[in-house]
Backbone bond lengths (Angstrom), bond angles and torsions (degrees), N, CA, C in turn:
res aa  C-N    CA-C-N  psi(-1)  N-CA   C-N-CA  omega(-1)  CA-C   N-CA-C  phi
1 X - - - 1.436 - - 1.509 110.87 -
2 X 1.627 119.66 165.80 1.231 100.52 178.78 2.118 86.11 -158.67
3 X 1.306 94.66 137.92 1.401 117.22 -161.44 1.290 92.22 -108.20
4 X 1.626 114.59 166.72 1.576 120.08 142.26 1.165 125.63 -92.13
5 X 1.015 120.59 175.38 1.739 129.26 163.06 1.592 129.79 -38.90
6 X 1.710 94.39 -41.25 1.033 103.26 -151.58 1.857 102.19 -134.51
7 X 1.636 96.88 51.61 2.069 147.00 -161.06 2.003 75.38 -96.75
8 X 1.458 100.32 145.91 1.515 126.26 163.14 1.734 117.74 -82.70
9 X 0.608 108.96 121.44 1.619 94.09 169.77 1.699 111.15 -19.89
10 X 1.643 85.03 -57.70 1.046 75.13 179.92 1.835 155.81 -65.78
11 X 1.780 82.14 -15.96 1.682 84.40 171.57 1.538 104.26 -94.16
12 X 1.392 130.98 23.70 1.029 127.63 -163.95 1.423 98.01 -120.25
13 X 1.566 129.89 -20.57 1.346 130.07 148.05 1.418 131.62 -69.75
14 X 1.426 108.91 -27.10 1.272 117.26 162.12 1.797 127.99 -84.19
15 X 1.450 106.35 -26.81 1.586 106.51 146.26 1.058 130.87 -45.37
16 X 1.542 106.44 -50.06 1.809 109.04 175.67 1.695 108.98 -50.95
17 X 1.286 103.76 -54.54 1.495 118.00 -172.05 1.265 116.96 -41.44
18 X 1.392 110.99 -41.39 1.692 109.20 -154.47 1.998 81.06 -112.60
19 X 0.891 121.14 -34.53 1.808 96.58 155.01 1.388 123.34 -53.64
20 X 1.247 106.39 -60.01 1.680 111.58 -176.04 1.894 107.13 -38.35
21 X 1.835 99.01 -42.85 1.770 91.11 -179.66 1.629 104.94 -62.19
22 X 1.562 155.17 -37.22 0.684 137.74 -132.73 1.114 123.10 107.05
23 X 1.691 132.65 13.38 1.656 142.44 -148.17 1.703 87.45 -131.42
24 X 1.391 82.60 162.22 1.742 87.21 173.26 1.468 91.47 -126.20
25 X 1.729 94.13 165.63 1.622 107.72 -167.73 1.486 116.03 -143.86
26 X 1.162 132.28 127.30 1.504 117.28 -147.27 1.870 83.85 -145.57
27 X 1.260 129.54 132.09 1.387 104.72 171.88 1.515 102.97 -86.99
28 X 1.537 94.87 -174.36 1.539 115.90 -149.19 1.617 93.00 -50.96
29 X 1.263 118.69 -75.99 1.390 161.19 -101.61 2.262 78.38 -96.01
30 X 1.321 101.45 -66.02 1.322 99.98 160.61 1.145 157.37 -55.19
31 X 1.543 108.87 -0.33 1.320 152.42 -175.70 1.655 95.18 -101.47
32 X 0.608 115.13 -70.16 1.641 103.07 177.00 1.576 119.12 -62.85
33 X 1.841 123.51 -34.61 1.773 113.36 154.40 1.521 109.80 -29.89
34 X 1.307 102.64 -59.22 1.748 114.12 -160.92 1.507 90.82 -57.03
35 X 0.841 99.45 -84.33 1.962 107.24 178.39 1.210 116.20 -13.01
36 X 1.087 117.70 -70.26 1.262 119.66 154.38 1.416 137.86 -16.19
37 X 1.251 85.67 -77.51 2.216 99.84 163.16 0.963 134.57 -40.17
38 X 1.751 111.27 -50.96 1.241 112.88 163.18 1.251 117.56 -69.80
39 X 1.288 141.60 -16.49 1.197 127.07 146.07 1.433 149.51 -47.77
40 X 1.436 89.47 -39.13 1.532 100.96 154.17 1.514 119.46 -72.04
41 X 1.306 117.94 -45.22 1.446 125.39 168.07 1.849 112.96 -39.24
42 X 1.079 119.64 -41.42 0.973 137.62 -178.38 1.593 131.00 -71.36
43 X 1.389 106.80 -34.81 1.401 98.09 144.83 1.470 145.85 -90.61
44 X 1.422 122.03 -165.80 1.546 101.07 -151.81 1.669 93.66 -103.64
45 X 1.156 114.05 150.38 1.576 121.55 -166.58 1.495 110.06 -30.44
46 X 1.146 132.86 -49.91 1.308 110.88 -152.15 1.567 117.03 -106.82
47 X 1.497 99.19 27.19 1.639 132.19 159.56 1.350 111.64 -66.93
48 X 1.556 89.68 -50.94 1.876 107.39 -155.34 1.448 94.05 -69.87
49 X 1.492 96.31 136.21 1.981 113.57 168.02 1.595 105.44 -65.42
50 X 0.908 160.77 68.92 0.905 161.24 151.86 1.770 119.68 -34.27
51 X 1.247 115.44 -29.38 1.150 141.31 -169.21 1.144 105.83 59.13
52 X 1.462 99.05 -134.38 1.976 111.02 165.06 1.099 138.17 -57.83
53 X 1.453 143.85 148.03 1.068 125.87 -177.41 2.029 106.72 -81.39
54 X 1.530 106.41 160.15 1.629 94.85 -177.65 1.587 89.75 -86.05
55 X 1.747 90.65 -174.40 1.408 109.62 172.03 1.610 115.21 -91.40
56 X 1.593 127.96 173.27 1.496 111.86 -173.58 1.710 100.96 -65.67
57 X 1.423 115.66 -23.17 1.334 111.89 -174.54 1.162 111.18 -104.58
58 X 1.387 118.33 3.16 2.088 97.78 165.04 2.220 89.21 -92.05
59 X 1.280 97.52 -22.97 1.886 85.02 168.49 1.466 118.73 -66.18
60 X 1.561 112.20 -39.14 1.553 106.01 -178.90 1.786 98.99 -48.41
61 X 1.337 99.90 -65.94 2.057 107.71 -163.40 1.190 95.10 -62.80
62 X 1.423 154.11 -34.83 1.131 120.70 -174.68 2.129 110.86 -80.26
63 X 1.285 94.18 -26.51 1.913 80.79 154.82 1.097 121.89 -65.41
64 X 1.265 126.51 -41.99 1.801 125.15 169.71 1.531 111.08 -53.18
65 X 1.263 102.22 -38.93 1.598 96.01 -172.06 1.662 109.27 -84.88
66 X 1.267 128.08 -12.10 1.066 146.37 158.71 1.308 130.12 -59.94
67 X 1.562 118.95 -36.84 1.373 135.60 141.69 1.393 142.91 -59.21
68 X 1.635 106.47 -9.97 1.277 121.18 145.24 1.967 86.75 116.46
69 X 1.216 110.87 7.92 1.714 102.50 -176.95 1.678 112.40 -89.91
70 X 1.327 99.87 140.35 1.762 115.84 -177.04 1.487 98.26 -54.13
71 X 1.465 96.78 -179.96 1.593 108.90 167.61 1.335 118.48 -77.66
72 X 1.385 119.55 -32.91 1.582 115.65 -174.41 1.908 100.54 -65.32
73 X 1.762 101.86 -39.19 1.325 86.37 -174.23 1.694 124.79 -76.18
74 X 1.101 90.09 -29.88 1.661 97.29 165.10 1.698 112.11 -53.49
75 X 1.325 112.78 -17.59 1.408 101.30 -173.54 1.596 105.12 -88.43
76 X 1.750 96.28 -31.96 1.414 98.94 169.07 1.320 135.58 -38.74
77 X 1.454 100.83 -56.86 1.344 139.36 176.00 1.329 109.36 -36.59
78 X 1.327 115.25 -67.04 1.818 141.36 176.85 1.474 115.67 -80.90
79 X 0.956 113.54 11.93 1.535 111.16 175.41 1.515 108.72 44.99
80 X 1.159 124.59 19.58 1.660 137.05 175.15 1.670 118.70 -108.57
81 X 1.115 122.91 175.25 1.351 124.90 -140.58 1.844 92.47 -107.46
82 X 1.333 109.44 136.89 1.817 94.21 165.00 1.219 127.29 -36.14
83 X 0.957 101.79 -49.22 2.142 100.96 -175.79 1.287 97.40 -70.65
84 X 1.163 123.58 -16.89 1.779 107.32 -172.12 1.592 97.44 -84.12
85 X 1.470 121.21 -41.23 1.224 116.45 160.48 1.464 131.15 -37.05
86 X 1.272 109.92 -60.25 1.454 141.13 -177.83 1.507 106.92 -52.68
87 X 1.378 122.37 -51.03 1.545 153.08 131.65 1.743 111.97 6.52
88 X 1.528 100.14 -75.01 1.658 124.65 -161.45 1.585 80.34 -73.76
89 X 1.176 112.06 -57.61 1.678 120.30 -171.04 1.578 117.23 -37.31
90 X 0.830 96.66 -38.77 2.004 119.61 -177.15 1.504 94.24 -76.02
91 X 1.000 122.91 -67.55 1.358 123.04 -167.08 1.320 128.36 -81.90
92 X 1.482 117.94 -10.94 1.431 134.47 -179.02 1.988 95.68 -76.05
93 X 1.752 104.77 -58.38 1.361 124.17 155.18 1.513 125.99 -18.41
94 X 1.596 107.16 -57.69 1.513 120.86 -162.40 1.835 89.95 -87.35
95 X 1.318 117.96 -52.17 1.475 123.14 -144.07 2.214 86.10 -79.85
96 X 1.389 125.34 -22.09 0.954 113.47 179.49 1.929 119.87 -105.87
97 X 1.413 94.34 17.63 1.559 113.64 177.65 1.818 100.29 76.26
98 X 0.962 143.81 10.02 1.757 127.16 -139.96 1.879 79.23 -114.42
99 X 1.401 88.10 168.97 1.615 124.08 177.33 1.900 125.93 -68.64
100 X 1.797 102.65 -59.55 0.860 121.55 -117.90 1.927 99.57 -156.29
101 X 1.141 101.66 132.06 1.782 101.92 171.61 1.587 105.34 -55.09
102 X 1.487 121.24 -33.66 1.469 110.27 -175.69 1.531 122.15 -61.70
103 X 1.886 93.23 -49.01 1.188 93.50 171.94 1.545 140.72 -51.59
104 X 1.145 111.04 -46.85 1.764 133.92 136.67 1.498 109.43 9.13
105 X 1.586 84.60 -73.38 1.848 108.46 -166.22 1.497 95.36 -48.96
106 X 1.479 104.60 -70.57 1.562 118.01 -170.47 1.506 119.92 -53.44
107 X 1.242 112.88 -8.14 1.778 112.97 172.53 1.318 99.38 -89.07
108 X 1.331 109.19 -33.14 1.361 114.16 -169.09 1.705 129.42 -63.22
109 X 1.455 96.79 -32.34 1.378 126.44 160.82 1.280 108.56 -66.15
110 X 1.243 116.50 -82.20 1.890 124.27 176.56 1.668 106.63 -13.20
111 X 1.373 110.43 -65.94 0.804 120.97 -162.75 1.886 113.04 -75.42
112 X 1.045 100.46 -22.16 1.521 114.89 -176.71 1.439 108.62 70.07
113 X 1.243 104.36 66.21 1.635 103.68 167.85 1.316 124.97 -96.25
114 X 1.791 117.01 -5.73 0.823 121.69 175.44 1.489 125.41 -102.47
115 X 1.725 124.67 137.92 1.529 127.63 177.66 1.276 83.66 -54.41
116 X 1.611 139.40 105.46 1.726 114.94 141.20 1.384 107.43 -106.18
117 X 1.271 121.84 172.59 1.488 108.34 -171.70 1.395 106.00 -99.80
């Protein structure tokens, strides 16, 4: 299941619930991102807004950030400074139209930018 931040107790007892049966649970509002995506997913490449192309290093951090690592560690990673992270992050974001580090992730996949095995 997957909640927001800003979930009631109460839908947050009833999330458990209808996971615990075996159900999946997506709220509303996020149900239409997804929707969305696959819509875009769904047409044929040279539909998709893609916008700009990134740089080799807003591609390195957005694989790091794709792997589920913070900004400090990404800075680790790159021998570069948080804000420079924080930086690529903004602009990887802006230059690919998206919201959100998740969204990020999920282009990132689409697109297969990541070694997964």
């Amino acid at each position: 299941g997957y909640l927001l931040k800003d979930s009631s107790i109460e839908e947050v007892a009833q999330a458990v619930r209808v996971v615990n049966e075996g159900q999946s649970l997506i709220s509303p509002s996020m149900a239409v991102k997804l929707i969305d995506e696959f819509k875009q997913m769904s047409k044929p490449n040279k539909e998709r807004s893609t916008a700009l192309k990134l740089t080799d290093r807003e591609l390195e951090v957005l694989r790091l950030v794709a792997k589920g690592l913070n900004n400090r560690e990404v800075a680790k990673e790159l021998f570069i400074s948080e804000n420079t992270v924080k930086n690529h992050v903004r602009n990887i974001l802006e230059k690919l139209q998206l919201h959100s580090r998740m969204e990020a992730v999920m282009y990132a996949m689409k697109e297969k930018l990541l070694d997964l095995p």
